[in-house]
N, C-alpha and C positions, 0 to 999 in steps of 0.2 A: 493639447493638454496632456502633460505627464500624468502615468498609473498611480495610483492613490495605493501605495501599500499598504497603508491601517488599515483598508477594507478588504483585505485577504489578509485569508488564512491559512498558514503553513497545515498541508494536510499528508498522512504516507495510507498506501493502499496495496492489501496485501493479496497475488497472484499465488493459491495454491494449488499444485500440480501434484499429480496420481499418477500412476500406470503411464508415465512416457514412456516403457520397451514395446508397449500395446498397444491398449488404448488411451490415447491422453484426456485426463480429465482437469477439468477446473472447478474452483467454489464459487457458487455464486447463490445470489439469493435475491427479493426482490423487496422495493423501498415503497413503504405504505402510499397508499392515494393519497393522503393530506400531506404527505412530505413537503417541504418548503423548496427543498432541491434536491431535481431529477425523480419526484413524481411516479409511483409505480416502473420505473424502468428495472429490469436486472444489474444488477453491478455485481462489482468484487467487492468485500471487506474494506472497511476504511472508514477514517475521519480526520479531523482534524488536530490536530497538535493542543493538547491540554498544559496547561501551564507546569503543573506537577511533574510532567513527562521530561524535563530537563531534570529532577534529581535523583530520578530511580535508577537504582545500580544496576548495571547492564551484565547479566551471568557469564557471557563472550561478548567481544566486542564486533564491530563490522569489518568484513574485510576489507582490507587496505585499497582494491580500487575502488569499491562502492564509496567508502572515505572521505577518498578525497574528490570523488564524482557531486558526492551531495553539497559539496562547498563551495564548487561554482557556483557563483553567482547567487551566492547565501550569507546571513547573516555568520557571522564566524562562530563555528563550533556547535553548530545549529544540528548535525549527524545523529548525535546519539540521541537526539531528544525526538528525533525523526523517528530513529529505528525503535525507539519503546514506545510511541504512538502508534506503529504497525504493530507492536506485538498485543499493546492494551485493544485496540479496537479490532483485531484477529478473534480476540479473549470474548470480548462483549457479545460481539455481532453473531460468533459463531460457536462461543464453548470452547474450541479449539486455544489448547496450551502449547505456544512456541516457546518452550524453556528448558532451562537446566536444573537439576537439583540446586539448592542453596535458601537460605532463612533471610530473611530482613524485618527491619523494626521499623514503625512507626511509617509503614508504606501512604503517600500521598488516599484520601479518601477514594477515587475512583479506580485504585490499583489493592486495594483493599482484599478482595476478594480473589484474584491472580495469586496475591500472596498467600493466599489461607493455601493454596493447593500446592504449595513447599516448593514453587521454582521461582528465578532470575527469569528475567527476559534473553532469550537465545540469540540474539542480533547475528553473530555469526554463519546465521544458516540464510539470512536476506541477501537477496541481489539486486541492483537495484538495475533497471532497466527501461526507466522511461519518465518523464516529469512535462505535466501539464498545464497552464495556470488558466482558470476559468475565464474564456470571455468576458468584456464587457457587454454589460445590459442585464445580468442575471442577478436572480436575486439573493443569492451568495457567489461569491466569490473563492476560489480555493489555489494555492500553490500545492500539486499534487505529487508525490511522489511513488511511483510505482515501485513495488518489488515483487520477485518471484521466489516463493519459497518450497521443496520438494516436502509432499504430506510425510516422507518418509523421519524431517526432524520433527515432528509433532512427538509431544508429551503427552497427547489423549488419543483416543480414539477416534478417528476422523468419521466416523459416522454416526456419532455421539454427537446431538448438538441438544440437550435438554440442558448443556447450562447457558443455552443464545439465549438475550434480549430479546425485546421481539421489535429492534430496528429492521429486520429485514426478516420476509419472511420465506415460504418455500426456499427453503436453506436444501441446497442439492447437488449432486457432483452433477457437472455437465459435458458432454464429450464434447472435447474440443473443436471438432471436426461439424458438431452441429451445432455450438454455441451460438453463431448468427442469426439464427431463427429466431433466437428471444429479441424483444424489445428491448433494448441496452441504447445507451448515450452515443452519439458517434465516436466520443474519443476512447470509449470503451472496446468498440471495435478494432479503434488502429490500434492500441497495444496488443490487442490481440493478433494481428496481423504481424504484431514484431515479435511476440513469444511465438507462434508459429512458425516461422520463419528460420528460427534456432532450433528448433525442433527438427525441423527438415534438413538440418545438416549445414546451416550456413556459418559460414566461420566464427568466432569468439569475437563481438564488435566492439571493437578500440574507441568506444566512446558511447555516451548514452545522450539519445534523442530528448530534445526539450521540444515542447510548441510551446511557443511564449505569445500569447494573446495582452497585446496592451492598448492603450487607447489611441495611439495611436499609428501601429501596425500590426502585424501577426509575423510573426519570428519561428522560422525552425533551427532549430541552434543543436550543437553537438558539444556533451559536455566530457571535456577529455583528462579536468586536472587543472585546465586551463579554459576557459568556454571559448567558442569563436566561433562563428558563422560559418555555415556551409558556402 
């Protein structure tokens, strides 16, 4: 049986990094007990792709590999609508504003409040670095897209989080180096094992890792511009 795409959801999740000359930190927080999906684990920032998120004006745009990385294997021009999902759900979950100065009118209702605080969504500080699509059997479904973004483009104060939601909560920088210790999703951990990894000096990689879980295989695919199998 082919993957049933109506039942996923285009989703971007966003890797914020601190202190890599030192000590590397990341955001993370954790997802209430009655969550429907992933249940009390730790995560990064993220959700899913809101319908609105395709017409909000993007303050910079993504850079050109990320780009054309996010259209493998994607609906066409499906990018920017990705990268203002990361920036709104960055917003929500944690307070934290990835923007540029500039005004707009008549902001989508869930972008509403983004807007009141005088920035554009800053896309050009996203890198995108890993995409995951949720097993079969779970009770959501998600097409994931990872980025890694340095705290240093932040428009707030990254240890200001009184305007978070309370999707998530002990909202915390966590040293990278002991992030494992939390109870996190497994595929939480491999991205981390691939922003580590660049951290430690490993070359600029020529292509961005997908795991494509469908029904019927599980696919590690390298998306280069062009997708192809390893």
């Amino acid at each position: 049986m082919s993957i049933d795409k109506s039942q996923i959801r285009d989703a971007a999740t966003v890797i914020v990094l601190r202190d890599t000359d030192t000590n590397p930190r990341i955001l993370m927080g954790q997802r209430g007990a009655k969550a429907a999906f992933m249940p009390n684990k730790f995560v990064f920032p993220g959700g899913a792709v809101d319908a609105g998120d395709a017409q909000v004006p993007l303050g910079t745009a993504l850079p050109a590999p990320c780009a054309t990385r996010l259209d493998d294997d994607s609906a066409p021009g499906l990018g920017p609508a990705i990268a203002a999902a990361a920036v709104r759900e960055l917003f929500e979950e944690t307070g934290q504003i990835l923007g540029t100065p500039g005004a707009w009118q008549d902001p989508p209702a869930d972008w509403r409040a983004f807007a009141a605080s005088g920035h554009l969504p800053h896309a050009a500080a996203l890198r995108f670095v890993f995409r995951a699509l949720t097993p079969p059997g779970r009770p959501r479904r998600f097409d994931a897209r990872f980025f890694v973004v340095s705290a240093d483009a932040l428009a707030s104060d990254p240890d200001d989080f009184s305007a978070a939601s309370d999707e998530l909560s002990h909202l915390q920088w966590v040293e990278l180096a002991q992030a494992r210790r939390f109870d996190m999703p497994f595929i939480t951990e491999v991205v981390l094992s691939e922003v580590q990894s660049q951290l430690n000096g490993a070359p600029e990689p020529q292509s961005v890792p997908f795991f494509k879980n469908d029904d019927e295989e599980s696919l590690f695919l390298r998306l280069r511009g062009d997708w192809v199998r390893d």
